[in-house]
Structure formats: C-alpha cells, structure tokens
SEPATI-521424 format. One record per residue (C-alpha): residue number from 1; z, y, x; residue in three letters; chain. Coordinates in Angstrom, 2 decimals. Example, Ala and Ser with C-alpha at 12.3 -4.5 7.8 and 13.67 -1.06 7.14 Angstrom:
2
1, 7.80, -4.50, 12.30, ala, A
2, 7.14, -1.06, 13.67, ser, A
This chain:
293
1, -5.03, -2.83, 15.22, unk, A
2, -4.57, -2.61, 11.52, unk, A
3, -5.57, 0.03, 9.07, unk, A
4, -4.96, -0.50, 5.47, unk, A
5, -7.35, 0.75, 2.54, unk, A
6, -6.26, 0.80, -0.56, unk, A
7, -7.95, 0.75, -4.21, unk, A
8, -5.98, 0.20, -7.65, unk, A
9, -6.63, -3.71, -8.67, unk, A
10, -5.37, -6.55, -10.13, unk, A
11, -1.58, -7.76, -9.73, unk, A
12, -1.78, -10.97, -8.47, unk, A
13, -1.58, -11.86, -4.29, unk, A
14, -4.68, -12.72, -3.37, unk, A
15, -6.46, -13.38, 0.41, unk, A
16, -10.14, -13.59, 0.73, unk, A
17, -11.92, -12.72, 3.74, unk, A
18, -15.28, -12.93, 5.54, unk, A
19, -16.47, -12.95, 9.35, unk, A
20, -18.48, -9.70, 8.25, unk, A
21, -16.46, -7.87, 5.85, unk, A
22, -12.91, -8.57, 7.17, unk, A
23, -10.13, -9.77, 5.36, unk, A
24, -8.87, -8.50, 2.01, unk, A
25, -5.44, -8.44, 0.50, unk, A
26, -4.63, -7.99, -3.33, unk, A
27, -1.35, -7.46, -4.04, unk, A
28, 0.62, -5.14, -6.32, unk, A
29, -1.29, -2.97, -7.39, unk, A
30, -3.41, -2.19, -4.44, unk, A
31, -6.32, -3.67, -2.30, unk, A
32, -6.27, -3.76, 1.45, unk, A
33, -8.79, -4.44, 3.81, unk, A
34, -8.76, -4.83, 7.65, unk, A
35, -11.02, -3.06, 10.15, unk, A
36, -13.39, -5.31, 11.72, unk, A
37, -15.25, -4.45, 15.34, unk, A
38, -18.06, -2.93, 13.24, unk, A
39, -18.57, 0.57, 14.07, unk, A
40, -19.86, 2.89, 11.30, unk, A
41, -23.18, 4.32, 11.15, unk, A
42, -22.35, 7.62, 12.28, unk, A
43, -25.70, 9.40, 11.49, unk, A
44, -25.75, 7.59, 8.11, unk, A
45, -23.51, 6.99, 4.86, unk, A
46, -20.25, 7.56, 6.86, unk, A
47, -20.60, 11.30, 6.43, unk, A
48, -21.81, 10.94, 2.83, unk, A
49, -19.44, 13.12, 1.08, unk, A
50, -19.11, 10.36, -1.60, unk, A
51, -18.18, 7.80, 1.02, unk, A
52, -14.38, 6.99, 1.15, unk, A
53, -12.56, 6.04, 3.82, unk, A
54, -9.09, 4.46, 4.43, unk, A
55, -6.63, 5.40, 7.29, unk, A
56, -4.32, 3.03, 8.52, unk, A
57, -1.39, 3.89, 11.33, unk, A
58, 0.33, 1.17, 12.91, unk, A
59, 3.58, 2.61, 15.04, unk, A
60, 4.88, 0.42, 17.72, unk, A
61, 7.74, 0.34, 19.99, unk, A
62, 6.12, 2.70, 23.15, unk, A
63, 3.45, 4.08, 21.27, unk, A
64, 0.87, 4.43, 17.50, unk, A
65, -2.32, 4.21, 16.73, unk, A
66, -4.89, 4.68, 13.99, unk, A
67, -7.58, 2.87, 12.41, unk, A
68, -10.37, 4.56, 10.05, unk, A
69, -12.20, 2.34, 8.41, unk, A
70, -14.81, 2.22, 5.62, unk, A
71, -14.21, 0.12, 2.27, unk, A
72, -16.68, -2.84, 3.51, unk, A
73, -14.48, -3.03, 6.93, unk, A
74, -16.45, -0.81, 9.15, unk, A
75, -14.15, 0.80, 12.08, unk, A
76, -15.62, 4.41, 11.79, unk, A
77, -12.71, 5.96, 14.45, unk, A
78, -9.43, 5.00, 16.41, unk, A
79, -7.06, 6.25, 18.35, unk, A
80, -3.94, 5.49, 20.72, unk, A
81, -0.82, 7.93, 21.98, unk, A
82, 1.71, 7.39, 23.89, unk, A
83, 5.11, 8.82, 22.16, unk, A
84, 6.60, 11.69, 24.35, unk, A
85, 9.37, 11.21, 26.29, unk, A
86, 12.73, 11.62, 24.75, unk, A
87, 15.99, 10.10, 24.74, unk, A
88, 18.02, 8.46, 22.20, unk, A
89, 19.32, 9.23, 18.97, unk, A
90, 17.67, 11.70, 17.01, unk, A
91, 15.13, 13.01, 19.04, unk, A
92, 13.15, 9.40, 18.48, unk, A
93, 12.95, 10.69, 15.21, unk, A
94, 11.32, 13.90, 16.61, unk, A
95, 8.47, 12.35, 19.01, unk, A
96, 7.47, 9.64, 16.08, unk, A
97, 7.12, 12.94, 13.98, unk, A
98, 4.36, 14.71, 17.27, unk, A
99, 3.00, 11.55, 17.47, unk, A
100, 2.31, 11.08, 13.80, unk, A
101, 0.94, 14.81, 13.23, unk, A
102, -1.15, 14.12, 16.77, unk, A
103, -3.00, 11.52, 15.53, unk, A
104, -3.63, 12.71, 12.36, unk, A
105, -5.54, 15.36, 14.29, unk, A
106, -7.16, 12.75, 16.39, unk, A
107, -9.36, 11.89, 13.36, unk, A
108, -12.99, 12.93, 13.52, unk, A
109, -13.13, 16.32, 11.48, unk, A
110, -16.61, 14.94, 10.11, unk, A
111, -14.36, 11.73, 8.66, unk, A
112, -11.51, 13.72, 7.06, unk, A
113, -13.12, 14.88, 3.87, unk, A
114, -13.76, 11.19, 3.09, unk, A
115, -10.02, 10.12, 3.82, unk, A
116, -8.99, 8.54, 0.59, unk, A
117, -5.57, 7.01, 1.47, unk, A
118, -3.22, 6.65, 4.10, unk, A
119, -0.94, 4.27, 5.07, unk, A
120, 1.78, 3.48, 7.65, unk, A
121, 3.52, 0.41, 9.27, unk, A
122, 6.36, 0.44, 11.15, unk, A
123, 9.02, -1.79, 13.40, unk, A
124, 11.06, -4.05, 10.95, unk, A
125, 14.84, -2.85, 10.57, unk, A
126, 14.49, 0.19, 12.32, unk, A
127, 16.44, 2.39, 10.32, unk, A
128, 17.10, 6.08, 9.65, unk, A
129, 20.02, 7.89, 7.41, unk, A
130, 18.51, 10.90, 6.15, unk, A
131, 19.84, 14.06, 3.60, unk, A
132, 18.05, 13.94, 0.63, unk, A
133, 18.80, 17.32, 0.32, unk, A
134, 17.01, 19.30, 3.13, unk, A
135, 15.23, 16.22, 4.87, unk, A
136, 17.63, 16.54, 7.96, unk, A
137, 18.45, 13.11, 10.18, unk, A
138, 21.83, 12.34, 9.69, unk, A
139, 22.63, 9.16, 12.05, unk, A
140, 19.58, 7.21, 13.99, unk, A
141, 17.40, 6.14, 13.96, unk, A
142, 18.73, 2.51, 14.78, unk, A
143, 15.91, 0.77, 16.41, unk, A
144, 15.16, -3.13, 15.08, unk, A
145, 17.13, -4.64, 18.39, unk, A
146, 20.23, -2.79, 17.79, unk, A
147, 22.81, -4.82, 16.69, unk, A
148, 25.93, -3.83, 14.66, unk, A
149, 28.64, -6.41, 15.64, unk, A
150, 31.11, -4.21, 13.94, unk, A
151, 29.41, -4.81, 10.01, unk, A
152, 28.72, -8.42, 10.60, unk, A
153, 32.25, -9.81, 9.07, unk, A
154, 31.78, -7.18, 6.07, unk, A
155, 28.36, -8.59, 5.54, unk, A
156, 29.03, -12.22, 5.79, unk, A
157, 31.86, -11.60, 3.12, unk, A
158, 29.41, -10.65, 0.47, unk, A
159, 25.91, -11.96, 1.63, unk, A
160, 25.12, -15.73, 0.88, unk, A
161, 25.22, -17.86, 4.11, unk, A
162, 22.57, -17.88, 6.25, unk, A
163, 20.87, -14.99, 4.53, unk, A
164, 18.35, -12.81, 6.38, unk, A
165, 20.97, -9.81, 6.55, unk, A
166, 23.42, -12.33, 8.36, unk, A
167, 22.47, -11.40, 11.77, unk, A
168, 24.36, -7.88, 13.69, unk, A
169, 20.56, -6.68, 13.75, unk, A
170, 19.76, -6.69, 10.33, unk, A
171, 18.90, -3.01, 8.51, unk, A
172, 22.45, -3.91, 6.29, unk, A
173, 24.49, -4.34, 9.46, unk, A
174, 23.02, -1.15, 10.66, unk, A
175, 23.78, 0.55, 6.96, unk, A
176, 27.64, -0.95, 6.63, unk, A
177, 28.23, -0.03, 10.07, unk, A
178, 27.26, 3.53, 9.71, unk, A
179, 29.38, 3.52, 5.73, unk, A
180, 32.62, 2.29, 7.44, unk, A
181, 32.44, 4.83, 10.56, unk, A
182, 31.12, 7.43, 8.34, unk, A
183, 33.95, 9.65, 6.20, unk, A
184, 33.45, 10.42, 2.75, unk, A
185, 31.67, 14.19, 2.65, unk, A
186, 28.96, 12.80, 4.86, unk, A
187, 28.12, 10.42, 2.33, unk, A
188, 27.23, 12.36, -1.00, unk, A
189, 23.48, 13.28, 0.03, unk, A
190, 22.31, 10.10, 1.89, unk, A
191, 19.80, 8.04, 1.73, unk, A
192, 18.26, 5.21, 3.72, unk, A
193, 14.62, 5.01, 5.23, unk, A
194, 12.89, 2.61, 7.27, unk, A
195, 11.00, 4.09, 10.00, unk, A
196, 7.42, 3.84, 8.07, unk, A
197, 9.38, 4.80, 5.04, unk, A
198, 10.09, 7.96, 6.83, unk, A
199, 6.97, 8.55, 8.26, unk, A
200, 5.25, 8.07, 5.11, unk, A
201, 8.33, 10.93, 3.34, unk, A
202, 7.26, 12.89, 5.91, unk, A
203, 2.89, 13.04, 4.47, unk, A
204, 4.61, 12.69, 0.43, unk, A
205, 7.47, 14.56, 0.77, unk, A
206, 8.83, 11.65, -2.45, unk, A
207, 12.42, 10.59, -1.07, unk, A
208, 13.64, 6.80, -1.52, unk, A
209, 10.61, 4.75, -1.86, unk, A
210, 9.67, 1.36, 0.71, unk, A
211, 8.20, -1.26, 0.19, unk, A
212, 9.65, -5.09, -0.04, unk, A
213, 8.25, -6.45, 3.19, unk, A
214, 10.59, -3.38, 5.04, unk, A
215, 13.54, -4.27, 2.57, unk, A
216, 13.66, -7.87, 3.33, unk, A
217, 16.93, -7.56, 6.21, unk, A
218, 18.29, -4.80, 3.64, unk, A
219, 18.73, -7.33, 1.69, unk, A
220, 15.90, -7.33, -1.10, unk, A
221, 14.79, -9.97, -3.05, unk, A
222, 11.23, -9.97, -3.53, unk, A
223, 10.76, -13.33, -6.03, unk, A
224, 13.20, -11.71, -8.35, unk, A
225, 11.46, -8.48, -7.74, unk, A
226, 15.32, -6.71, -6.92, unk, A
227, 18.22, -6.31, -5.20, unk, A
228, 20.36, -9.11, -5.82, unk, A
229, 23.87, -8.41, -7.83, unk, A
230, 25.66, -8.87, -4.63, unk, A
231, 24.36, -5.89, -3.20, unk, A
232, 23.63, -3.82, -6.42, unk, A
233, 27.70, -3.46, -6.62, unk, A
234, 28.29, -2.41, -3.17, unk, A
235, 29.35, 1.53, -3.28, unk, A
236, 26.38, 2.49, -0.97, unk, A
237, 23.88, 1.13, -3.75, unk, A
238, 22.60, 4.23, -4.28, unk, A
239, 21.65, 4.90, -0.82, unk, A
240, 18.99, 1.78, -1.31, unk, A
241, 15.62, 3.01, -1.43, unk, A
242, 13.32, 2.11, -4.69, unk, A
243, 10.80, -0.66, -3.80, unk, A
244, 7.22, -1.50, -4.11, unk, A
245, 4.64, -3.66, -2.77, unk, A
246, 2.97, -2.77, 0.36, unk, A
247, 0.43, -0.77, -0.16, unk, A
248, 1.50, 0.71, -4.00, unk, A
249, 0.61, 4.79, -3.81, unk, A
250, 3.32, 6.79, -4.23, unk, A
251, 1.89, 10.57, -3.96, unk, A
252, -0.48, 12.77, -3.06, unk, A
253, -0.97, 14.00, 0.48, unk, A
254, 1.40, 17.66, 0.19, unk, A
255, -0.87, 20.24, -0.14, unk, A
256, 0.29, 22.09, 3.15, unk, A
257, -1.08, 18.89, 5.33, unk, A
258, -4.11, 18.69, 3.44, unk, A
259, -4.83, 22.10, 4.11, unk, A
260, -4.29, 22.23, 7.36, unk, A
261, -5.84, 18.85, 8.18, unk, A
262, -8.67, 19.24, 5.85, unk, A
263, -8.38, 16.15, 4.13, unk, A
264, -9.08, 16.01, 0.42, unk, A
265, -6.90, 17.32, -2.57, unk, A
266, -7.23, 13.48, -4.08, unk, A
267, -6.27, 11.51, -0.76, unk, A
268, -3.20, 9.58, -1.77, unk, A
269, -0.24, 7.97, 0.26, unk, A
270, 0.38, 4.65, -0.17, unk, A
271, 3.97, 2.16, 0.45, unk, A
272, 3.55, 0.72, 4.17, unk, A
273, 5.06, -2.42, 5.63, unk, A
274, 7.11, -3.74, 8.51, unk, A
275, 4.35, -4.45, 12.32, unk, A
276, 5.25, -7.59, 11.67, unk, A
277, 3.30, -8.11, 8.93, unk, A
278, 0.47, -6.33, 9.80, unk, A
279, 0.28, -8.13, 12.39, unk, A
280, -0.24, -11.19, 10.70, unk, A
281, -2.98, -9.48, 8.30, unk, A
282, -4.60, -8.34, 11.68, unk, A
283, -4.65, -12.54, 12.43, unk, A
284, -7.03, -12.37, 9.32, unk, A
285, -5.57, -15.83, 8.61, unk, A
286, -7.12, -16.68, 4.89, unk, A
287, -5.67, -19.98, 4.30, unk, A
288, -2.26, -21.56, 5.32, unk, A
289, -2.80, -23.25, 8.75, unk, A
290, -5.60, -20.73, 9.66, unk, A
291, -6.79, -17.47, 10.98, unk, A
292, -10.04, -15.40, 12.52, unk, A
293, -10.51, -14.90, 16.49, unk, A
C-alpha cells in the first residue's frame, strides 16, 4: 500500500528513509513519505486539530485502496473496495469514479479535518480522451494492456528507435490510434488524461495536468524537463497534458467535495504517478541495489 504526503521543499531528488519513520522522497517541489505498519495513537495527537495528515489512493487493476497516514509515517486508517461490476468502455470510467467517491467516505470522520493533501496513483498507459469542455468521456478508457497495432507504423515514423512509445501498448499508440479513426469535429475540445490524471480532475476540477512518471509512454522527456520536438509538432500537441513531478499540488480540493466530505478548506491535491512507481517507493529501497522488508 502506498499513500503519499506531501509538504512544499527543496527541488532536488532526494531518498532517505528509516526502519521507524518510513521512507521519504524529495522531489519537485514536494515531500512524500510512505506509511509504515505503525498505527496512530487514536486517543492521542491524531485527532489534534493541528495534526495533518496525508491521504494516499493507489487504484489497481480489480480494485483501490487508501492509506492515511501521519507526517512521521504513522498508518492512522486504510481501506480496500472492490470496483463494481461493469463492462467495457466507458462505464470503467464510471465504477473508478464510485469507487473513488466510496473510499473517500471510507475515511474516519474523526481523521478528515486533518486531511492536508491527497494524492492518486494509477495503472501506467491507461488512458482516457476527455472534453475539456463539459468533462464528458469521449473514447476509453484504454486500459495499459491494450495495444494499438493500427498507430504503431505512424509512431515508429516519427519516434526515435527503440523509444518507450515504440511498443502497440504505449499511451501514444493509444492517442494516434484514436486521432486517425477519429474525424475532425470530434477533435476541437479534447484532451488526454491518464487514469490518475483523471481521477485527480475529478477532486481539482484543473484540466490537463500529469505528472512525468504517467507521461513517460506519451512520450515525455523528463531530463530535458519536455516533450521532445518530435512530438511538440505533431497536430494533436495540444491534446498533451502539462507536466509536473509527482507529487507537485495543483489545486485545492473543490469546495462542493470538501463540503460534503468535511475535509478542510486548505487540503490541497497534489500530481500522482503511474502503480508502478509506487510500487517501487512502497519497496522503500533507499540506495541502488537495496530495499526494506
């Protein structure tokens, strides 16, 4: 289980981590810790009003999950569902959406007040085309095993050889496939989300924003910190979502959720990444060559 708590820091990456506090990553502009096994004191500072707490959702390919931890590590809550049964296409979409808004109500009212940030990871190239207009799912999602035989020539001609988008999986495959079956009034208005991306919209209501561990089979280049020219002059550039590091906040929580959640007014969204990687931050591996049982 991951759960990701974030305070503004320094820019640099940087891995520390301890047996007792749990491992901590700097990067951008953003701190994260992992939960550890180390419950909360539940009759203690864990319902301090001043005490803030970081909620972390990690969505997987049958089901999600929460962790709530405190900023030394402490697990204070989590939670498992099962997404509802649906079929394909769009109503995927649909039961991520129940299954997101359930476990948000999962959390502990007692803990909510204390939320300071959320964050979301998600499954690496699966992919959504949404409106940017009025929110609505326009094609998808495509999940990160479907592959896009169809786009793979149209990629190879303009990716560099061997590149990460180079396979019929890839989140570009799954964008030039949709762009060449797609005709021209369908395109004006859309944008492209990764499923956390999504999620995360869906708590910030801010359209076009991932992060650079998700936009890695788009395409991205994270040394040179952008997409690379070969991409930028494609004529579905400006479907390409805006990129930060994992973890970077990007809005508030919208009013009508903190409301009706009860979660405070300052409790701030935050840039997910792909299960992947969360995975390997749940390894708590601190060095190269190592990692925590």
């Amino acid at each position: 289980m991951l759960s990701l708590a974030f305070s503004h820091s320094q820019k640099s990456l940087n891995l520390n981590a301890s047996p007792k506090q749990g491992l901590v990553i700097t990067t951008g502009r953003c701190k994260c810790r992992l939960a550890r096994n180390v419950k909360c004191d539940m009759n203690n500072d864990t319902k301090n009003t001043s005490k803030r707490l970081y909620l972390g959702i990690d969505f997987g390919t049958s089901g999600a999950r929460y962790a709530l931890i405190d900023g030394q590590g402490n697990l204070c809550s989590e939670r498992k569902r099962a997404y509802p049964q649906t079929g394909n296409g769009k109503s995927r979409a649909t039961s991520w959406r129940e299954t997101l808004f359930g476990l948000l109500n999962d959390v502990p009212e007692e803990y909510r007040p204390n939320v300071a940030s959320i964050s979301i990871d998600g499954t690496s190239a699966t992919t959504l085309i949404i409106n940017r207009d009025n929110g609505e799912v326009l094609s998808g999602p495509f999940m990160y095993n479907e592959s896009f035989p169809d786009a793979l020539p149209t990629v190879l001609s303009i990716a560099p050889e061997n590149h990460t988008v180079c396979t019929g999986s890839s989140t570009l495959c799954k964008l030039v496939s949709w762009w060449e079956l797609t005709s021209s009034s369908n395109k004006e208005s859309a944008i492209l989300m990764h499923q956390s991306d999504w999620l995360l919209w869906l708590l910030h209501g801010v359209y076009g924003v991932s992060d650079y561990n998700n936009a890695l089979k788009l395409g991205y280049d994270p040394e040179a910190d952008a997409y690379p020219r070969w991409l930028a002059s494609q004529p579905y550039q400006y479907m390409l979502p805006s990129i930060k590091a994992p973890g970077t906040p990007i809005a508030l929580l919208k009013e009508d959720l903190r409301l009706q959640y009860g979660f405070p007014k300052e409790c701030v969204v935050c840039t997910g990444t792909t299960d992947s990687i969360a995975a390997f931050l749940a390894a708590r591996a601190s060095s190269p060559g190592k990692s925590y049982k």
